[in-house]
Phi, psi and omega in degrees: 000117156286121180247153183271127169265105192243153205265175150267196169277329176282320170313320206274303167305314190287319172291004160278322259239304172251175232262169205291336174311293192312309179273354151298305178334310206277331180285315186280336173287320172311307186308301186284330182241021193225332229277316218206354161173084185289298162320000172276095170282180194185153170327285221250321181248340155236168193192098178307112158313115160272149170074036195217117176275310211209180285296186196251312167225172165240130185263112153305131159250075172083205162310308202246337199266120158280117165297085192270155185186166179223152175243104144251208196317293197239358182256063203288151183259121142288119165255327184210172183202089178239171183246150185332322199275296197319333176333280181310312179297325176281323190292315177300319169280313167228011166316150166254078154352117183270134171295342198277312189280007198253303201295144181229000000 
């Protein structure tokens, strides 16, 4: 199945934001591993959050850059395009908790 990939606005500011080599990489990694099975993680490139309601996974882009997205029916949503050290500092700021996973 294919899905269609839509930027939010803030992902769409942070991939103008970097440099052009880097937002080809990013374009072409969106392309390739987002495109047609975003939900397959693997050791390196993707990877389901836990304990995370929003985004739902992360895409490694090469070294420094991280991809957050959500999956519904046919769509992936791209939420940030950041760099790795920036990681903690976003999540915490616009990460969602699953409710589910906190009660124990």
């Amino acid at each position: 199945m294919r899905f269609e990939i839509v930027l939010a606005p803030e992902a769409a500011e942070d991939l103008n934001d970097l440099k052009a080599a880097v937002r080809a990489e990013v374009r072409d990694a969106l392309e390739r591993f987002l495109r047609h099975d975003p939900m397959k993680t693997s050791k390196s490139r993707i990877k389901r959050l836990r304990g995370m309601a929003s985004p739902e996974y992360r895409l490694r882009v090469g070294d420094e850059i991280r991809v957050f997205f959500d999956v519904s029916e046919q769509t992936v949503e791209v939420l940030a395009i950041i760099l790795k050290s920036q990681v903690n500092d976003w999540l915490e700021k616009h990460g969602e908790p699953d409710e589910a996973s906190d009660s124990v």
